[in-house]
C-alpha positions as a Python dict, from the first residue, in 0.01 Angstrom:
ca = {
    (1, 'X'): (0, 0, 0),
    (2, 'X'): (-174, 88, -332),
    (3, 'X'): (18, 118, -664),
    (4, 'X'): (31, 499, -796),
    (5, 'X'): (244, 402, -1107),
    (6, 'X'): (391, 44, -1183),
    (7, 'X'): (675, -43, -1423),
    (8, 'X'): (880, -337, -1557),
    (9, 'X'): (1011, -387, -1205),
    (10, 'X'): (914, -114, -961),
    (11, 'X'): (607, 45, -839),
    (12, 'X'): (561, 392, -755),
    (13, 'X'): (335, 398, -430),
    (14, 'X'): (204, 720, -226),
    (15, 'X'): (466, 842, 52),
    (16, 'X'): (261, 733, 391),
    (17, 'X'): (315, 810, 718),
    (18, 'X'): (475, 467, 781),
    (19, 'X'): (801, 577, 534),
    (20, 'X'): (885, 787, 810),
    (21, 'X'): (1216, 585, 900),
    (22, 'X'): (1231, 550, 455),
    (23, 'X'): (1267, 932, 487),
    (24, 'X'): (1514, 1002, 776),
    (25, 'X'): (1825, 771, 563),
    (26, 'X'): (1917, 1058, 304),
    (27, 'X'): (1893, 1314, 576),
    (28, 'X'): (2105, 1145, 813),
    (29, 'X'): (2355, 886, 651),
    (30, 'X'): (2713, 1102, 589),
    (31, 'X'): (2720, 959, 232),
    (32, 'X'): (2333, 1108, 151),
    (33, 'X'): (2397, 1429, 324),
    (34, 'X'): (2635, 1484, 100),
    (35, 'X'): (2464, 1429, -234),
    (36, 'X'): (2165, 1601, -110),
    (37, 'X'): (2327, 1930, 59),
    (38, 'X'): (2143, 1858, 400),
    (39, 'X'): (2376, 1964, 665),
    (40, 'X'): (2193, 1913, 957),
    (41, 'X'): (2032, 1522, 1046),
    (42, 'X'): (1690, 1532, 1061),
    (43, 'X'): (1446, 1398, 1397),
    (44, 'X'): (1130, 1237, 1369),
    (45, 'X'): (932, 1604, 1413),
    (46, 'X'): (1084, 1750, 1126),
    (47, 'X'): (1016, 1471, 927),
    (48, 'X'): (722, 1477, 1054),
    (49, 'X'): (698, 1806, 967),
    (50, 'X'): (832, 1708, 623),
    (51, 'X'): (565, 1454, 535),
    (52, 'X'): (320, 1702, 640),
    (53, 'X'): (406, 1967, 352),
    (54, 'X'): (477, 1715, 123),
    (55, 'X'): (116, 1526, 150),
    (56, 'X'): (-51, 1812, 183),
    (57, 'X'): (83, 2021, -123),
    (58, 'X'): (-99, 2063, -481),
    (59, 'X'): (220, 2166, -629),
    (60, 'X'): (431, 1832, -511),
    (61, 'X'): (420, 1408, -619),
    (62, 'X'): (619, 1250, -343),
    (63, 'X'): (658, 889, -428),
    (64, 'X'): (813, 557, -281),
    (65, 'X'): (998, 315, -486),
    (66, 'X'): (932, -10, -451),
    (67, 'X'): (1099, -312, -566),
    (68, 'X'): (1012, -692, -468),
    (69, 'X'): (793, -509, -244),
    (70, 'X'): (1049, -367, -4),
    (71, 'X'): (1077, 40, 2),
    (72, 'X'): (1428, 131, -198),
    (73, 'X'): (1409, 488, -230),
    (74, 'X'): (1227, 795, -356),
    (75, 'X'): (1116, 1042, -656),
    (76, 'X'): (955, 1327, -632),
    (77, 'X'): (815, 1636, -845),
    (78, 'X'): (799, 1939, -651),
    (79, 'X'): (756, 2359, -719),
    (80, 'X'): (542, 2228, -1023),
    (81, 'X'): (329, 2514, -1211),
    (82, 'X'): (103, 2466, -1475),
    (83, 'X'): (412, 2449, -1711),
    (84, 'X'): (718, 2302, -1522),
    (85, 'X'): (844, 2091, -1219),
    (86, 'X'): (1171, 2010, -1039),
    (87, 'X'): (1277, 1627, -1021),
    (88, 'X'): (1457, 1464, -750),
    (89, 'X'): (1525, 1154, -632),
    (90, 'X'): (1790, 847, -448),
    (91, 'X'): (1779, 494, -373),
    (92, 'X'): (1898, 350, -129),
    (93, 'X'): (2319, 215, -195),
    (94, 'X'): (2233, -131, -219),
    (95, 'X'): (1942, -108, -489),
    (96, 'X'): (2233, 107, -724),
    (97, 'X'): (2354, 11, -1055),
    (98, 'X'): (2052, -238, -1186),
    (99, 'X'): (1864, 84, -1345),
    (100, 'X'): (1599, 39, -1114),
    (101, 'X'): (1657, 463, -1005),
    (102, 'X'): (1643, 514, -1408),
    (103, 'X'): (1336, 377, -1426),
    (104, 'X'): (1173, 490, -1154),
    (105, 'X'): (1245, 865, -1233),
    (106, 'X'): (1114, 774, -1633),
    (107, 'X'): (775, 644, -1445),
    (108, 'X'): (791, 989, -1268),
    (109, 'X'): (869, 1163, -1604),
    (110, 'X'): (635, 1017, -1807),
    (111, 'X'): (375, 1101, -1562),
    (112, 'X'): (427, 1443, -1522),
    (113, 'X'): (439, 1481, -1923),
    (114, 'X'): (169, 1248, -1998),
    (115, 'X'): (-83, 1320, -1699),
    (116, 'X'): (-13, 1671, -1559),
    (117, 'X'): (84, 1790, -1898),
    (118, 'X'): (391, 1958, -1786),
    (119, 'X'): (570, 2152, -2040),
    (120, 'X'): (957, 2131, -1902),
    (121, 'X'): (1121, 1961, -1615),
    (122, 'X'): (1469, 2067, -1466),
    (123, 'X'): (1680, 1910, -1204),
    (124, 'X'): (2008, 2038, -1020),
    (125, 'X'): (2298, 1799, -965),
    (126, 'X'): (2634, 1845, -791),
    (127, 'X'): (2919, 1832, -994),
    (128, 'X'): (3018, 1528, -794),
    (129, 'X'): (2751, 1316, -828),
    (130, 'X'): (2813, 1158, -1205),
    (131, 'X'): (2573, 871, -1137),
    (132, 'X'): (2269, 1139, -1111),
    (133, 'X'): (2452, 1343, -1433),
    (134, 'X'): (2429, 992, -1664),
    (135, 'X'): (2068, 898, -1529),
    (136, 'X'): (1935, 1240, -1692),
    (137, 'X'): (2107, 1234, -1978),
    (138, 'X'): (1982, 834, -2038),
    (139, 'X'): (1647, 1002, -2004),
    (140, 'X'): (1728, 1275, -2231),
    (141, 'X'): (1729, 1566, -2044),
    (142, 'X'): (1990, 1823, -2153),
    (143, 'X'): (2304, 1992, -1944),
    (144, 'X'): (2168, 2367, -1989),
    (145, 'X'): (2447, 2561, -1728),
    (146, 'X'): (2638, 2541, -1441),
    (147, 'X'): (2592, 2747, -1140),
    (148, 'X'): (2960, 2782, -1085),
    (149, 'X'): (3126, 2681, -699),
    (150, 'X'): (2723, 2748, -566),
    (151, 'X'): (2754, 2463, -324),
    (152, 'X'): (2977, 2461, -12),
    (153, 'X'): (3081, 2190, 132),
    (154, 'X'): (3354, 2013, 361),
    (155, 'X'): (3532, 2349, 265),
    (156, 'X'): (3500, 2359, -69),
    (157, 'X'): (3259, 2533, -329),
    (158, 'X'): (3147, 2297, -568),
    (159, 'X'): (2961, 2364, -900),
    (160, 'X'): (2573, 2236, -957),
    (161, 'X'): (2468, 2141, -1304),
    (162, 'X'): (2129, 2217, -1430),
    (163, 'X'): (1973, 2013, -1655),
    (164, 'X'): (1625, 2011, -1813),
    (165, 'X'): (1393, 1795, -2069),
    (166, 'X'): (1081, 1911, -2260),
    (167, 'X'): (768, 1725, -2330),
    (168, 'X'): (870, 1742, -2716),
    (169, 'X'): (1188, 1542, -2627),
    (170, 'X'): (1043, 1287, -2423),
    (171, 'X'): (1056, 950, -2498),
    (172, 'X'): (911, 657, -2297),
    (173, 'X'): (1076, 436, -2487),
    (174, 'X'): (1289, 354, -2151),
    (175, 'X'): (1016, 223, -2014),
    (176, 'X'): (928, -95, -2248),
    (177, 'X'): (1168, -281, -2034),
}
């Protein structure tokens, strides 16, 4: 696998067809589900379908992280315009609490600031998900409005926070290790 972006203690590397089984864990654990808002598992032809789009779009970065060269998770950029992009991303449960998803998404960040001169990024989080809430603001980015019970889920509506970061306030200080 080749090296897209490399950091203190992850790489960044192209999503392949061989993270195909990488890809099917948030859709179909209970616990990713969840955070994600999928509702329905996922089979090998819609990821299939799924790495398709994603590969072959101008306006996405899909990217593996890697640590001690085993797979952990993904970040990716996605609905990006010449001004602004969307950011989202997960590890995998057991690569949690180290920082390694923190830095990861600042490699991602600094990227889409530095090299496709991006203006703003935003990303949407569930009100229940404070892990994903303290990651952005450790990078930053800024809680700019809720979109009040949006989500439903297990029965319940559930609010989604917004957040967002522009180039000005970016710092990739984060990533000096």
């Amino acid at each position: 696998m080749s090296t897209f972006l490399r950091g203190p203690r992850v790489e960044l590397q192209p999503l392949e067809s061989d993270h195909h089984e990488l890809l099917k864990h948030p859709r179909n654990d209970p616990a990713f589900r969840r955070s994600f808002g999928y509702r329905q598992p996922w089979n090998d032809t819609r990821i299939e379908e799924f790495y398709e789009q994603s590969t072959d779009s101008d306006d996405s970065v899909n990217l593996v992280v890697v640590y001690d060269e085993t797979p952990i998770g993904a970040v990716v950029c996605f609905n990006m315009t010449n001004t602004e992009g969307t950011l989202a991303y997960w590890l995998d449960e057991a690569a949690r609490g180290d920082g390694l998803a923190t830095e990861a998404v600042a490699l991602l960040v600094e990227y889409c600031f530095s090299t496709r001169r991006l203006h703003r990024l935003h990303a949407d989080v569930f009100e229940t998900n404070d892990p994903s809430q303290q990651l952005l603001e450790r990078l930053g980015f800024t809680h700019e409005g809720t979109k009040r019970e949006a989500h439903f889920w297990d029965g319940e509506f559930h609010d989604i926070y917004g957040y967002g970061l522009l180039a000005s306030e970016w710092t990739a200080d984060i990533l000096d290790g």
